[in-house]
C-alpha positions as CSV (number, residue, x, y, z in Angstrom):
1,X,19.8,-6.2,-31.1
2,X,18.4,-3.9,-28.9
3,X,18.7,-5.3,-24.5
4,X,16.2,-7.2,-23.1
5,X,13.3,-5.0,-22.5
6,X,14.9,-1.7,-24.9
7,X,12.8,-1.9,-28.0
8,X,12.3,1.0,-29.9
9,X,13.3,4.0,-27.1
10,X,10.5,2.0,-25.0
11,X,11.0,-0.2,-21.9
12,X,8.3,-3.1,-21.7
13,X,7.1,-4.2,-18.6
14,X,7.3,-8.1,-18.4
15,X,9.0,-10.8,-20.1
16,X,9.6,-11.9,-23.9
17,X,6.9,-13.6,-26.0
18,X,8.5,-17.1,-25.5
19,X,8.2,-16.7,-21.6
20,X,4.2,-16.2,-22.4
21,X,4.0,-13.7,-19.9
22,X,2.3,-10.5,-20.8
23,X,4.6,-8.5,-22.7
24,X,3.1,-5.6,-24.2
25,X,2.9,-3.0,-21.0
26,X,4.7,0.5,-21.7
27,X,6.8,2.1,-18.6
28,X,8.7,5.1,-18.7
29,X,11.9,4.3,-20.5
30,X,14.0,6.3,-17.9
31,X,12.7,3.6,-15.0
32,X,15.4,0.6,-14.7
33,X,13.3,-2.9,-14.6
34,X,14.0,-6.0,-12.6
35,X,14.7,-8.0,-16.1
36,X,17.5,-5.9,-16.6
37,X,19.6,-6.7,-13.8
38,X,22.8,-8.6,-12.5
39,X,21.3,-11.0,-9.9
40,X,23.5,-13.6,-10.0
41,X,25.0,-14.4,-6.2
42,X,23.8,-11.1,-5.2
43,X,22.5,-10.1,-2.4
44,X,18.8,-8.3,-3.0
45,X,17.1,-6.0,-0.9
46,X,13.3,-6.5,-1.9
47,X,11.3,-3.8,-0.8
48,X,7.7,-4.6,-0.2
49,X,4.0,-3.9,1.1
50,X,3.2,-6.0,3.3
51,X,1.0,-3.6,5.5
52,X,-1.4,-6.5,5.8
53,X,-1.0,-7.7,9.7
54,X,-3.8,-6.0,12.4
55,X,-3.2,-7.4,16.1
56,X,-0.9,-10.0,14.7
57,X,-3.1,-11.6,12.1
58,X,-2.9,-11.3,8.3
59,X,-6.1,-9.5,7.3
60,X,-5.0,-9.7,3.2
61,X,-2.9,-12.4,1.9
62,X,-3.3,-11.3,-1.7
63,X,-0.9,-8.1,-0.9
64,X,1.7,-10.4,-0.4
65,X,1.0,-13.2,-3.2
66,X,0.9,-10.2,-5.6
67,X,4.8,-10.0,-4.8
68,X,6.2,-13.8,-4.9
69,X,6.4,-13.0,-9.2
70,X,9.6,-10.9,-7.9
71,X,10.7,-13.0,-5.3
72,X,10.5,-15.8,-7.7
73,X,12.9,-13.9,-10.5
74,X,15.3,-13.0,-7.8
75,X,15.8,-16.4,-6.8
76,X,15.6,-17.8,-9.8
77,X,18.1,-15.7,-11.5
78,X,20.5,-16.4,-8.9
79,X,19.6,-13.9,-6.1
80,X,19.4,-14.1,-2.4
81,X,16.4,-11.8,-1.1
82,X,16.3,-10.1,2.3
83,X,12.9,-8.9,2.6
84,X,11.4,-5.5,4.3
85,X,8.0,-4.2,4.9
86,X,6.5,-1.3,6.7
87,X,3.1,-2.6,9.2
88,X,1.1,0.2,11.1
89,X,1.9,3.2,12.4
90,X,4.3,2.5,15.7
91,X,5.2,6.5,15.4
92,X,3.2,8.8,17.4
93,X,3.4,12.1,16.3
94,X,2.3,13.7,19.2
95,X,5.1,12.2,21.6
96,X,7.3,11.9,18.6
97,X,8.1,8.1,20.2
98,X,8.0,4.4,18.6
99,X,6.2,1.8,20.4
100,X,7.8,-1.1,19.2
101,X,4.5,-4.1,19.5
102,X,4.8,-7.9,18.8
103,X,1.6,-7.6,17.3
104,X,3.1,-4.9,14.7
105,X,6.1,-7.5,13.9
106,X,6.4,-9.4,10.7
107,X,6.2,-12.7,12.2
108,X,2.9,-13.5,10.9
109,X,4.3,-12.6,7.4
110,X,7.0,-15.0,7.4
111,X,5.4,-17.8,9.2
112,X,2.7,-17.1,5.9
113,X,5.8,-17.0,3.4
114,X,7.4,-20.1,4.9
115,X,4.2,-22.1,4.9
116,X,3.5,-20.9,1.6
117,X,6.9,-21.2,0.0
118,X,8.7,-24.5,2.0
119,X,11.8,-21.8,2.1
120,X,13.3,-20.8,5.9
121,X,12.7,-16.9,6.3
122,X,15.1,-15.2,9.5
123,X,14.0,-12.3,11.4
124,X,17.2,-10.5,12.9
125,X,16.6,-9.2,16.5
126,X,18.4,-5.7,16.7
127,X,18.3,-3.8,20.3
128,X,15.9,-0.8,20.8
129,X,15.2,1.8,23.0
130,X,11.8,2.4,24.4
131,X,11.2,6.0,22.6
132,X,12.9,5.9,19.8
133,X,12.6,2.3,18.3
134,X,15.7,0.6,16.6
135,X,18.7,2.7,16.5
136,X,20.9,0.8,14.0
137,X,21.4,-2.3,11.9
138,X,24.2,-3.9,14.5
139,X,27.1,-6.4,13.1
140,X,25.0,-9.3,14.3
141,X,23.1,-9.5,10.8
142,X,26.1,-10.6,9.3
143,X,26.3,-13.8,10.2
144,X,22.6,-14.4,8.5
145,X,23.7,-12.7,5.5
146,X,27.0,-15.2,5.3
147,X,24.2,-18.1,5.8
148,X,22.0,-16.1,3.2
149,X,24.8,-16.2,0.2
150,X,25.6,-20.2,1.7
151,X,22.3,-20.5,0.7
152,X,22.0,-22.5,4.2
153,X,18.8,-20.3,4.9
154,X,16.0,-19.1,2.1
155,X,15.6,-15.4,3.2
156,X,15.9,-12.6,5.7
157,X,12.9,-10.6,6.6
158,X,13.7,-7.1,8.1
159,X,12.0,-6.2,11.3
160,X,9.0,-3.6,10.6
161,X,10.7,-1.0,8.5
162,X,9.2,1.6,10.9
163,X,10.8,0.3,14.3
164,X,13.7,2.0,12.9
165,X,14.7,5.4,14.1
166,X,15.9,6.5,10.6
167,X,13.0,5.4,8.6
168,X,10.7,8.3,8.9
169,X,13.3,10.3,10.3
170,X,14.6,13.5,8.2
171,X,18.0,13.8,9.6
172,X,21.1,12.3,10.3
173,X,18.6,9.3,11.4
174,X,17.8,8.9,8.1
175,X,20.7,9.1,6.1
176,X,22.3,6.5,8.4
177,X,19.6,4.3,8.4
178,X,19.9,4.3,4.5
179,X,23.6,4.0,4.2
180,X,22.8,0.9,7.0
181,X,20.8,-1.0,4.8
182,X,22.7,-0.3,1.5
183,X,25.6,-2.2,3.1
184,X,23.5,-5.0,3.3
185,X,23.0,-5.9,-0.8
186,X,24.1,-5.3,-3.9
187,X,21.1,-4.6,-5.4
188,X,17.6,-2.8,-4.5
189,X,14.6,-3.9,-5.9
190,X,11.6,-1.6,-5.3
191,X,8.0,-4.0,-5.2
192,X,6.0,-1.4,-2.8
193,X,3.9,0.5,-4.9
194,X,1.3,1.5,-2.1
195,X,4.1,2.8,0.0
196,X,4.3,5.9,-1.5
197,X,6.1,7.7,0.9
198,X,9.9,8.8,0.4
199,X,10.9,7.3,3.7
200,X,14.5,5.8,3.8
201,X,13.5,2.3,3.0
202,X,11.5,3.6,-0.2
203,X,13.8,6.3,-1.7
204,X,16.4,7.4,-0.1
205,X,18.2,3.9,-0.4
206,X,18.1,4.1,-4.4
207,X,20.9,6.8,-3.6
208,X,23.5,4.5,-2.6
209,X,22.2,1.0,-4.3
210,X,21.1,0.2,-8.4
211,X,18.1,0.3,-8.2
212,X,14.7,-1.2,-9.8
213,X,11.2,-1.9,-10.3
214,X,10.0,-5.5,-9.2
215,X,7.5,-6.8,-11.5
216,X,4.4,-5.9,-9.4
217,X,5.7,-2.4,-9.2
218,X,6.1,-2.5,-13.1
219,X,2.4,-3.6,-13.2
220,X,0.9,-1.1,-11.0
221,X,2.4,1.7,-13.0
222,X,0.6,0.1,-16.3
223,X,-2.7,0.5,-14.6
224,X,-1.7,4.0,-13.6
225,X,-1.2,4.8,-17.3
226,X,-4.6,3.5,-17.9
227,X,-5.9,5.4,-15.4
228,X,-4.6,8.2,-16.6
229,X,-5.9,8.1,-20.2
230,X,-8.9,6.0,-19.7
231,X,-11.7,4.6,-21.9
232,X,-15.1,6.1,-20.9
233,X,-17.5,5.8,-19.2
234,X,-15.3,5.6,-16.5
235,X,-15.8,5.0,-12.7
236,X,-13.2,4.7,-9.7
237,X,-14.1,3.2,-6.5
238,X,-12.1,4.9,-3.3
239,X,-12.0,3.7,0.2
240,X,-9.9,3.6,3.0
241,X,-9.8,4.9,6.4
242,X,-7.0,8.0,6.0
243,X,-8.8,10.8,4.4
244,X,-5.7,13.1,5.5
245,X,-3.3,11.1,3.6
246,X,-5.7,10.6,0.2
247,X,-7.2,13.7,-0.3
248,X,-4.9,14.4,-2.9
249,X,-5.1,11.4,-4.9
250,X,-8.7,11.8,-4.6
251,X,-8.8,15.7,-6.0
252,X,-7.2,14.2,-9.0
253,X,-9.0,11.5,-9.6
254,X,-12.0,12.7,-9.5
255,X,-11.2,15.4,-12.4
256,X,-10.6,12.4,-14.6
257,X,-13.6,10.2,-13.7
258,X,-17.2,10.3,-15.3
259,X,-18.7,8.9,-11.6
260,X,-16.4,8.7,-8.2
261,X,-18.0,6.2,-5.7
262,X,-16.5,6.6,-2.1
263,X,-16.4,3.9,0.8
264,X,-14.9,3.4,4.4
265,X,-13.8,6.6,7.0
266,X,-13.4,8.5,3.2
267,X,-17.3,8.3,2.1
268,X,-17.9,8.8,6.0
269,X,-16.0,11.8,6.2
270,X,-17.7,13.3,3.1
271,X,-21.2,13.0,4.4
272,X,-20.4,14.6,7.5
273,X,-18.7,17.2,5.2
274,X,-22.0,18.0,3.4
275,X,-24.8,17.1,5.5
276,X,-23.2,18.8,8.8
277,X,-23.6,15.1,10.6
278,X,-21.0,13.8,13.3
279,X,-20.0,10.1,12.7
280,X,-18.2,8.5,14.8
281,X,-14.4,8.0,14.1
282,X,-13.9,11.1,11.9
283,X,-11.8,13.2,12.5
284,X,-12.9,17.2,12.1
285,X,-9.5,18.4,10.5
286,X,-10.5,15.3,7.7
287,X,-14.5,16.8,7.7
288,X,-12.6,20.5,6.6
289,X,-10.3,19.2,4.2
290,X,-13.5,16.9,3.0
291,X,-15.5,20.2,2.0
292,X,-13.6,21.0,-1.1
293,X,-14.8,18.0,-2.5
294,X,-17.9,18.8,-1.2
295,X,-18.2,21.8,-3.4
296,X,-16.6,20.2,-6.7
297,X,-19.1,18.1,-6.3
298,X,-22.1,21.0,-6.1
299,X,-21.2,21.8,-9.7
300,X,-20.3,18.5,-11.3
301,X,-22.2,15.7,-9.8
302,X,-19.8,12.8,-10.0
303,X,-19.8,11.3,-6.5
304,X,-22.4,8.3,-6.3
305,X,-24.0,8.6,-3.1
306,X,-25.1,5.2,-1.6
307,X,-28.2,5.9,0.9
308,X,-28.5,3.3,3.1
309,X,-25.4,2.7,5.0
310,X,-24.8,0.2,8.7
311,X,-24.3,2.1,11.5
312,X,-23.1,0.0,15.0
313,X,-23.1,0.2,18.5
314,X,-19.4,-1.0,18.5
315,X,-16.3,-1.8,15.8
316,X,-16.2,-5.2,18.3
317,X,-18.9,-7.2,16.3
318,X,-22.5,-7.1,15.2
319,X,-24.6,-7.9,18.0
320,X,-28.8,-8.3,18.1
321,X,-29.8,-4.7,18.6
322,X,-26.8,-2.8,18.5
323,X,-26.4,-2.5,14.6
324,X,-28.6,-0.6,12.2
325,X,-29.8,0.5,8.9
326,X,-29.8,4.3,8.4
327,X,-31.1,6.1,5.4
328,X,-28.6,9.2,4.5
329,X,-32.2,10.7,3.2
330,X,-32.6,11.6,6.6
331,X,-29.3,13.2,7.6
332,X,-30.0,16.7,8.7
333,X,-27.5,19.2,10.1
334,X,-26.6,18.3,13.8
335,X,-27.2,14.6,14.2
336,X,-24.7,12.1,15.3
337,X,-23.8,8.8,14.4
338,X,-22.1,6.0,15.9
339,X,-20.0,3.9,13.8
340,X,-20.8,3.4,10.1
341,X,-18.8,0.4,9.1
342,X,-20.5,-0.7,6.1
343,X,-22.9,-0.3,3.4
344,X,-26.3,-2.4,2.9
345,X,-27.3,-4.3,-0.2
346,X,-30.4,-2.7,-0.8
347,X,-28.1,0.8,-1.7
348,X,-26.7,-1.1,-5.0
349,X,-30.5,-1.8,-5.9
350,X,-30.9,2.3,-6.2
351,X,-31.4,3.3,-10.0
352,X,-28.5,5.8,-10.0
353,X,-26.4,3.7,-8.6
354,X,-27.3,0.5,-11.1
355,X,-27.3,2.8,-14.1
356,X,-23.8,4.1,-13.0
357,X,-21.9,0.8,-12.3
358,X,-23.6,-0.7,-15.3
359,X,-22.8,2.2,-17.8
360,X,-18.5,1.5,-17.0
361,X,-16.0,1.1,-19.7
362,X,-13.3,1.5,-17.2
363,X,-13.1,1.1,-13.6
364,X,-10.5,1.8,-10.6
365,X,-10.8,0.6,-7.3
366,X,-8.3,2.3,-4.9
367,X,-9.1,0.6,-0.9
């Protein structure tokens, strides 16, 4: 008999039919899969993205529900999880510096987990210098990870991946901070699909640990294949407010869709791009890289343009007179805009966009 999950030169994402789990999702038969593992009393380093936390607060839960599937096999199967996460951006570019910000910490995230999961989640406290973050994983995490495999404590949650030094680092900083956190676990598991990045806490750990794919990873990658050979009519929804960092993605996607609709700093950043507008909050290196797209677009017609769009006063709130409705009829080269933070009801009520959104076989949303 073939190994769990090796069935005809294919690896299945998922569990067996008795589980009654879905079962029938293809992945790359090179990619080594959670179900395959030796968890028993290991230690597990969990990778994960839970980018969710603005000014302290948990803006999206569902990013880290999607991820308790893995957390539950682990622990299930005999593991003992120590958790890590990236949240923000505490590097500065400019003053090539980390600001290392309590509201940036993962405490909301495991005061969520623990609420959610009755299971005691530890944050180590490592010592950090004010410019350059976390310089190592110290000796004093080993007496969590002896309580860890005592099982006198649930789980240990890594400070914010990108207080460290090494993690974006592409040096000595980084290879340190890798071989650091391989001598934590036996085992990596890889859940982060949106952190896409090859930062030292997403790849270059698999270099020194096995490695897999947790089981929302696995099922991200089946809706990438479906992406990528889709039924048709089909329609992608993109927002997000990095244009820089998904202009790529976006170049490709929008070869393979029938209709692109755009949302957030990204559909903001296009209009300025082809109406010559200023909009507050875009950035003109983005409005450059933005006119390619643009020009595709001259020739092909795919992007769904929604008209009427909410422009404000201030990103603080909606208050009486400082919030409007503007048409994008009426751009015209040279006007400025404050913030446009949203788009208005009456813009899904156009024809086009009705006939569009109605006409889908096959949609992805990418926020």
């Amino acid at each position: 008999m073939a190994p769990y999950g090796q069935e005809n030169g294919l690896t299945r994402i998922g569990y067996s039919v008795d589980d009654g789990l879905e079962n029938d999702k293809i992945a790359d038969p090179r990619l080594p899969l959670l179900p395959d593992a030796d968890l028993k009393d290991k230690i597990v380093l969990l990778r994960v993205d839970h980018n969710v936390v603005k000014k302290g607060e948990i803006l999206d839960q569902y990013r880290i529900d999607v991820t308790l599937p893995t957390l539950y096999n682990i622990t299930e199967r005999g593991g003992r999880p120590i958790l890590m996460t990236h949240v923000g951006r505490p590097y500065d570019k400019k003053t090539k510096t980390i600001t290392i910000r309590k509201d940036e910490s993962v405490d909301a995230i495991v005061a969520y987990l623990q609420r959610k999961l009755r299971i005691k989640f530890v944050v180590p406290k490592f010592k950090y210098d004010e410019k350059d973050g976390i310089l190592d994983i110290d000796t004093s995490i080993n007496w969590l990870i002896t309580d860890l495999r005592k099982r006198k404590i649930g789980g240990i949650y890594l400070p914010n991946t990108r207080w460290f030094a090494g993690e974006e680092d592409k040096g000595e900083k980084l290879e340190r901070f890798a071989i650091q956190l391989a001598g934590l676990a036996d085992v990596f598991v890889n859940d982060a699909f949106g952190s896409w990045q090859p930062h030292g806490s997403t790849y270059h750990i698999t270099k020194y640990l096995p490695s897999y794919a947790g089981l929302c990873m696995q099922d991200e990658l089946y809706h990438v294949e479906a992406v990528l050979n889709p039924t048709r009519p089909f329609i992608a929804i993109v927002a997000g407010s990095k244009y820089d960092t998904k202009i790529g993605p976006l170049n490709q996607i929008y070869k393979k869709v029938d209709k692109l609709v755009l949302g957030g700093v990204i559909y903001n950043t296009y209009l300025c791009a082809k109406y010559g507008v200023k909009i507050a909050g875009v950035q003109d290196s983005d409005i450059e890289l933005a006119k390619e797209l643009v020009e595709q677009d001259k020739t092909q017609g795919k992007i769904v343009e929604m008209d009427i769009l909410v422009e404000t006063d201030t990103l603080s709130g909606r208050f009486e007179g400082k919030y409007r409705a503007v048409n994008v009829k009426d751009f015209a080269p040279g006007k400025t805009y404050n913030y446009i933070v949203d788009i208005d009801p009456l813009s899904l009520e156009s024809e086009d966009v009705l006939q569009a959104l109605n006409s889908a076989k096959k949609y992805l949303s990418m926020l």
